[in-house]
ROSE-906848 format. One record per residue (C-alpha): x, y, z; residue in three letters; residue number from 0. Coordinates in steps of 0.5 Angstrom, whole numbers, plus 500, padded with zeros to 3 digits. Each point is the difference from the previous one (the first is absolute). Example, Ala and Ser with C-alpha at 12.3 -4.5 7.8 and 13.67 -1.06 7.14 Angstrom:
% residues 2
atom xx->525 | yy->491 | zz->516 | ketor->ALA | nuvex->0
atom xx->502 | yy->507 | zz->498 | ketor->SER | nuvex->1
***
This chain:
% residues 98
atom xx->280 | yy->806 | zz->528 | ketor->UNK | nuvex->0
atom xx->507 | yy->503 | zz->500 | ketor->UNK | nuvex->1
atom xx->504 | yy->498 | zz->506 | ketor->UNK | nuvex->2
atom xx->503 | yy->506 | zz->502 | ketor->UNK | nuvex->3
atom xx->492 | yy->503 | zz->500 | ketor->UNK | nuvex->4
atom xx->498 | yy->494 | zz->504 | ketor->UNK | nuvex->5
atom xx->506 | yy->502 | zz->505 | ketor->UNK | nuvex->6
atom xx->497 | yy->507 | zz->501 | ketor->UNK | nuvex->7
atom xx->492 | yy->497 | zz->501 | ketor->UNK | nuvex->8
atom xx->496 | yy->500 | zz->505 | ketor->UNK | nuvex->9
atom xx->500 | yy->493 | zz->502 | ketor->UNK | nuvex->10
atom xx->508 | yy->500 | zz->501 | ketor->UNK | nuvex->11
atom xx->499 | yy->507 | zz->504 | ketor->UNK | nuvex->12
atom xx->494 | yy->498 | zz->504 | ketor->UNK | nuvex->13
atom xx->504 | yy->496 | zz->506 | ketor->UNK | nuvex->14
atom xx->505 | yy->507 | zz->501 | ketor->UNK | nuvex->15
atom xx->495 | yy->504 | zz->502 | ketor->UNK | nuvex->16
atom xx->497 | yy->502 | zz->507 | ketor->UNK | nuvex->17
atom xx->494 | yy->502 | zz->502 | ketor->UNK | nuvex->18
atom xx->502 | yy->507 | zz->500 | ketor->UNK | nuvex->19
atom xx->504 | yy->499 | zz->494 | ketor->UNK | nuvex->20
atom xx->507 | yy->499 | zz->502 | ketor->UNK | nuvex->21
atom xx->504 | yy->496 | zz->495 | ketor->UNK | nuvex->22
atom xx->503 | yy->494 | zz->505 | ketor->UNK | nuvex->23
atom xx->508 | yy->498 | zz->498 | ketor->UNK | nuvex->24
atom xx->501 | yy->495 | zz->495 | ketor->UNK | nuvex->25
atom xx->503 | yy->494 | zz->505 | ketor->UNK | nuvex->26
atom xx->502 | yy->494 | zz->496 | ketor->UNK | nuvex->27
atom xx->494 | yy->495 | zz->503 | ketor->UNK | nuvex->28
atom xx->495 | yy->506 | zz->496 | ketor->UNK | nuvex->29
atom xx->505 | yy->499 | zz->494 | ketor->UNK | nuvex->30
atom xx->499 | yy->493 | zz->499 | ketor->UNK | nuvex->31
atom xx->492 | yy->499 | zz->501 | ketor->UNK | nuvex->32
atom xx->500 | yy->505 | zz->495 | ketor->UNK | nuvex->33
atom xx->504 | yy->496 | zz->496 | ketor->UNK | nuvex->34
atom xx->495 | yy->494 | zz->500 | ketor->UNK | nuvex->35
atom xx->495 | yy->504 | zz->498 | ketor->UNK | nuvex->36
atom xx->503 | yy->502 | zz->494 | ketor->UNK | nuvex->37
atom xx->497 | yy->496 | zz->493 | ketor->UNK | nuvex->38
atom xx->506 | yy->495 | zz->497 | ketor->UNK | nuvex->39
atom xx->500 | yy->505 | zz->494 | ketor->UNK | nuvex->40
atom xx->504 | yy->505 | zz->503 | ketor->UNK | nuvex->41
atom xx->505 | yy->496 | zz->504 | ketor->UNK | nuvex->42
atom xx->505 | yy->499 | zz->494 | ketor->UNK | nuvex->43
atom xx->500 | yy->510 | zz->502 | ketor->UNK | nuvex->44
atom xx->500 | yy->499 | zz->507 | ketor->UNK | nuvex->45
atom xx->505 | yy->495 | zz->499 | ketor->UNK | nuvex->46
atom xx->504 | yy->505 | zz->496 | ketor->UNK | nuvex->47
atom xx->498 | yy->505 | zz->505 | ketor->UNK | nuvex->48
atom xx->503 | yy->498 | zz->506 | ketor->UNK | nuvex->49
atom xx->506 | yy->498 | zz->496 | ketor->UNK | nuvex->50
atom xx->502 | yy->506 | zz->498 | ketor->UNK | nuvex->51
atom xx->499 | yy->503 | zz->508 | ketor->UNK | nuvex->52
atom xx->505 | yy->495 | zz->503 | ketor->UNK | nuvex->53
atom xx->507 | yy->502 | zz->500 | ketor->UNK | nuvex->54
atom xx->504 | yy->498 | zz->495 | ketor->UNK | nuvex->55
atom xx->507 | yy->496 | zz->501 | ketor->UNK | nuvex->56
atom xx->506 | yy->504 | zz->498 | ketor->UNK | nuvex->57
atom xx->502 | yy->497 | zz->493 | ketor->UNK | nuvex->58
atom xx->508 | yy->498 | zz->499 | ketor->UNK | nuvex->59
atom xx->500 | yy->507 | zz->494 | ketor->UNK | nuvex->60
atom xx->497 | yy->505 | zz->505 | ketor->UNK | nuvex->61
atom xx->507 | yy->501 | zz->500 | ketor->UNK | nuvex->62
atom xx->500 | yy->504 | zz->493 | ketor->UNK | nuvex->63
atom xx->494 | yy->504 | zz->502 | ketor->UNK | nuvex->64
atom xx->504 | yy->506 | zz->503 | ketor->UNK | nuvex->65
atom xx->504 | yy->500 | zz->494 | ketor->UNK | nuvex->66
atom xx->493 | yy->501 | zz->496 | ketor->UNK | nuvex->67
atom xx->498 | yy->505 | zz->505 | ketor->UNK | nuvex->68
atom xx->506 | yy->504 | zz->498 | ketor->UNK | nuvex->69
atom xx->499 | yy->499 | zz->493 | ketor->UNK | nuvex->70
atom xx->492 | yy->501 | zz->499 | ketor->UNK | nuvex->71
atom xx->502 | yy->508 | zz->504 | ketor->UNK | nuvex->72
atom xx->505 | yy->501 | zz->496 | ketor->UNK | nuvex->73
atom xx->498 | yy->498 | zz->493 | ketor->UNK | nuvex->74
atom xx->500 | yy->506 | zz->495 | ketor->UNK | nuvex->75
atom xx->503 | yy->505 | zz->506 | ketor->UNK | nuvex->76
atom xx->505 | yy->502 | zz->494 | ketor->UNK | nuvex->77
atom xx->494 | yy->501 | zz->495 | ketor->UNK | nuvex->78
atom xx->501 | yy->507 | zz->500 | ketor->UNK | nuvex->79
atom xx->508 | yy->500 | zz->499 | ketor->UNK | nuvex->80
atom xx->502 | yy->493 | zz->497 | ketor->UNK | nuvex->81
atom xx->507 | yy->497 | zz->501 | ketor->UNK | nuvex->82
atom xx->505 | yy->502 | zz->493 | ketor->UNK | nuvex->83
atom xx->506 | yy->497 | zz->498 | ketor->UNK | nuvex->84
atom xx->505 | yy->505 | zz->500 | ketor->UNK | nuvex->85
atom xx->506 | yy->501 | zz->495 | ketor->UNK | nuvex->86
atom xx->505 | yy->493 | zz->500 | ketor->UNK | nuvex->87
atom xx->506 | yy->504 | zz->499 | ketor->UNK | nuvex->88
atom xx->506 | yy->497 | zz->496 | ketor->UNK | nuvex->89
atom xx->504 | yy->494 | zz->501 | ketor->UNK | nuvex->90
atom xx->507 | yy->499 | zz->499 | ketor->UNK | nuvex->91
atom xx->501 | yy->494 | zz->495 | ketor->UNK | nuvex->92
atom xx->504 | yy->495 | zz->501 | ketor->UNK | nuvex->93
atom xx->503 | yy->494 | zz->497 | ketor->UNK | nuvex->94
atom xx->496 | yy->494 | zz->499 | ketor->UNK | nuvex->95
atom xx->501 | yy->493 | zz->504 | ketor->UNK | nuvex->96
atom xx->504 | yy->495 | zz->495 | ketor->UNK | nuvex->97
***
């Protein structure tokens, strides 16, 4: 079965619910009896999962990730009006180094 279709079956929802159909909040206790109740096939997922949800440490070249904000909104902004060289003018000549 896939994993995320086990996850949305009646038998992990079963423990949620009232009588009168109210969901009850997850606590971490119902989150861990849930987790023993699911097949070894699809621990590697949940693991997967579960990593993905934690927060993660800010990394040593987050320092760069305002600059590629600023270039992934500014990339293509002079599409409609390119940058173009100008004229250079005319330089004097001058005598050549010995």
């Amino acid at each position: 079965m896939n994993p995320i279709k086990f996850l949305e079956t009646r038998d992990f929802l079963e423990n949620r619910e009232t009588a009168d159909n109210r969901r009850l909040p997850i606590i971490r206790e119902l989150l861990k009896k849930e987790m023993d109740a699911i097949p070894d096939g699809y621990l590697e997922v949940l693991y997967k999962i579960v990593k993905a949800l934690q927060p993660q440490p800010k990394a040593a070249n987050d320092d760069l990730s305002e600059w590629r904000v600023f270039v992934s909104e500014t990339y293509g902004s002079l599409a409609d009006d390119p940058i173009e060289r100008g004229e250079q003018g005319t330089y004097e000549i001058r005598e050549a180094f010995e």
